[in-house]
C-alpha positions in Angstrom: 31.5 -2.7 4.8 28.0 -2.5 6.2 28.1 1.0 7.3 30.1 2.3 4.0 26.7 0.9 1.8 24.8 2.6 4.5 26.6 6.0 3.7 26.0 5.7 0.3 22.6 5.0 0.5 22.0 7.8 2.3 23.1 10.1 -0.3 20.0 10.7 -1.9 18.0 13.0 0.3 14.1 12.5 1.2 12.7 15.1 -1.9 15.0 13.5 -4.7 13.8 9.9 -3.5 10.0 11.0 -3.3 10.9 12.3 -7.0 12.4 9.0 -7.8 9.2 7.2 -6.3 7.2 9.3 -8.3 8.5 8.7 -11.9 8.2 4.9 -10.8 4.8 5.0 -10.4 4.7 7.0 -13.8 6.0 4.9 -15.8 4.0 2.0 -13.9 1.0 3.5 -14.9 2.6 4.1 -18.8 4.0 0.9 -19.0 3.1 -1.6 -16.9 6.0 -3.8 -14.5 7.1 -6.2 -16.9 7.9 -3.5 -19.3 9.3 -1.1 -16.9 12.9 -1.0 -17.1 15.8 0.3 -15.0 17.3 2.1 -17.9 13.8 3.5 -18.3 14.2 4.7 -14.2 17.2 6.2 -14.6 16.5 8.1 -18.0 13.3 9.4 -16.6 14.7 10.6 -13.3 18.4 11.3 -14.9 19.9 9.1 -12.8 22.8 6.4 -13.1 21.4 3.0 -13.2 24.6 1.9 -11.0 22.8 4.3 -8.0 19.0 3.0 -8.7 20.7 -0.8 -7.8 23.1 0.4 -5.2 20.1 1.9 -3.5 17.7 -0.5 -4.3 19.5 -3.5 -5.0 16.9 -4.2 -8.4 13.3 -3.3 -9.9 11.0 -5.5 -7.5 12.5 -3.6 -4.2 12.4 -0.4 -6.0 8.6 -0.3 -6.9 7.6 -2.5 -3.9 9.3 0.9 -1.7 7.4 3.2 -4.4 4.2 1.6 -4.1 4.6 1.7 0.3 5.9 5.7 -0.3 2.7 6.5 -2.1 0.9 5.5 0.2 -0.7 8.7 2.6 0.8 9.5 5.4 3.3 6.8 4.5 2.2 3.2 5.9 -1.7 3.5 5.7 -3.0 3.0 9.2 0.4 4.6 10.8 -0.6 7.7 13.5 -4.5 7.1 13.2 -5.8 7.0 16.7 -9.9 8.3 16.9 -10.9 6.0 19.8 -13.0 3.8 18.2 -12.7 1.2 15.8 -15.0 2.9 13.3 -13.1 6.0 13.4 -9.8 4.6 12.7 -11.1 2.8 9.4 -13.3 6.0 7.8 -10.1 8.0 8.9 -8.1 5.6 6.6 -10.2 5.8 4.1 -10.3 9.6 4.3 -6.4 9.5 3.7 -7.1 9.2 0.1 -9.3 11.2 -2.2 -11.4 10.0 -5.2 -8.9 10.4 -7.5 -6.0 9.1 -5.9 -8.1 6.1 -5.2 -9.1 6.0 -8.6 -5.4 5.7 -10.0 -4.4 3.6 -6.9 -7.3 0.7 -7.9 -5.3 1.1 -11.3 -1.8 0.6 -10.5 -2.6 -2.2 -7.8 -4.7 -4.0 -10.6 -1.8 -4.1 -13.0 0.9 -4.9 -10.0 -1.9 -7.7 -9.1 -0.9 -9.9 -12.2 2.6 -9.4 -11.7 2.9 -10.1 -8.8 1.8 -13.4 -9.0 4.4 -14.2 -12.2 7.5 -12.6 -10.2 8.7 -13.9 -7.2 11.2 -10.9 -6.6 7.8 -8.6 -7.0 6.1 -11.0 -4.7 8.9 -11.1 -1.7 9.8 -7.2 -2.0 5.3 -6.5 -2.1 5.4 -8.8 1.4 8.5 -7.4 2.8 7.4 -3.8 2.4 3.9 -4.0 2.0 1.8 -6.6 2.9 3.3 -7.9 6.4 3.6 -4.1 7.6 0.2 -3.3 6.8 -0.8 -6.4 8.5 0.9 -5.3 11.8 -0.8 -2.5 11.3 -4.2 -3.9 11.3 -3.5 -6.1 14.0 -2.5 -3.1 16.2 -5.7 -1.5 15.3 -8.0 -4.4 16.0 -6.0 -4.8 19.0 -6.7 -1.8 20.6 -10.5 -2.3 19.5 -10.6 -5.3 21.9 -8.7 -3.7 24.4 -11.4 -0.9 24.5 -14.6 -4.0 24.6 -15.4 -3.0 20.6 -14.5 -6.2 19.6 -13.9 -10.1 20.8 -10.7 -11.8 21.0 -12.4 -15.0 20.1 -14.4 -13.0 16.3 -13.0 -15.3 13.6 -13.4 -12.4 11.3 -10.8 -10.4 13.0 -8.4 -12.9 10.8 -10.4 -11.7 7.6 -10.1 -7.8 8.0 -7.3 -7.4 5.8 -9.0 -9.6 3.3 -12.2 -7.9 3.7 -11.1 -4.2 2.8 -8.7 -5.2 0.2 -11.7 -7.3 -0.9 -14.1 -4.0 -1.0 -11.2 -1.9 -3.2 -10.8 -4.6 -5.7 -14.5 -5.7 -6.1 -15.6 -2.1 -7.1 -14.4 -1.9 -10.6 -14.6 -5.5 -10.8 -18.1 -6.2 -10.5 -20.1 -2.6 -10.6 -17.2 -1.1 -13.1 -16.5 2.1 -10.9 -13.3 2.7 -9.0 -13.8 2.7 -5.4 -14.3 6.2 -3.8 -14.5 7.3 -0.1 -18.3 7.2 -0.1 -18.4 3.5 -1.2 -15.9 2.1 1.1 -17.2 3.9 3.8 -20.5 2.3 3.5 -18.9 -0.6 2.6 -16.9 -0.3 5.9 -20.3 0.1 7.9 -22.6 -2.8 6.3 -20.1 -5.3 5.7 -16.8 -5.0 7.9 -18.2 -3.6 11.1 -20.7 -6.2 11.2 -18.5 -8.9 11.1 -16.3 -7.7 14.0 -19.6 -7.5 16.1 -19.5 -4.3 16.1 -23.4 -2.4 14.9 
């Protein structure tokens, strides 16, 4: 049974499922989650609702796995490698370009509240999202202590995740500009590098 849902899933080849991501994050952007509708997938994308659930079993998995395909290169930290601990966050935060970072801070604003009123949002955003960006991180700090850059013992290295999702949000929050390269760059230098010891 297993492998005949695994066919089916298959079906839909990587360009018509970046397509399908796509108009997700569309009609995210138009309408917001609570108002986005599976009917309104499947008319968008002229699909069959039956294949959006088959695939993705409901709307929480489906825009958690949109939100994760947006992201560059995939998962965010995923094949970045410059050495040094410093390199590997500006080289994140090169990944995305004003604009996309300006429509990112927008989507994750609006996902922000639902999340927190959806428990289906919540498990698919950890499933996808959250725990493998967390490896991620972990990897990369990791390797930062394995090189000397940072100590094992820093109680920041628990915070890091925290601290540049902290930067992102507080942007348009408290100065009322979306974040661009420049700012979390500097922010990455005075406030996140310093806390991991590292000058």
């Amino acid at each position: 049974m297993t492998e005949v849902a695994t066919a089916r899933r298959s079906r839909i080849t990587p360009e018509r499922e970046a397509e399908l991501y796509g108009a997700v994050l569309d009609l995210l952007r138009e309408v917001g989650y609570d108002a986005l509708t599976m009917d309104a997938v499947a008319a968008r994308t002229r699909s069959s609702k039956a294949t959006l659930y088959r695939q993705w079993g409901g709307k929480a998995e489906l825009v958690a796995k949109a939100v994760r395909h947006n992201k560059p290169g995939g998962m965010a930290l995923e094949g970045i490698d410059t050495g040094s601990l410093k390199g590997d966050l500006h080289a994140l935060t090169l990944r995305s370009d004003d604009c996309e970072m300006e429509q990112n801070s927008a989507l994750m604003r609006g996902l922000a509240m639902a999340v927190h009123s959806n428990p289906d949002l919540l498990r698919a955003f950890k499933e996808h999202l959250i725990e493998p960006e967390m490896a991620e991180f972990r990897r990369v700090v990791q390797r930062a202590i394995d090189r000397g850059e940072v100590r094992a013992d820093n109680p920041a290295i628990d915070y890091m995740m925290h601290m540049m999702l902290g930067g992102f949000a507080a942007r348009t929050l408290l100065d009322e500009k979306p974040p661009t390269q420049d700012f979390l760059i500097s922010y990455i230098d005075a406030v996140v590098l310093p806390a991991l010891g590292i000058r």
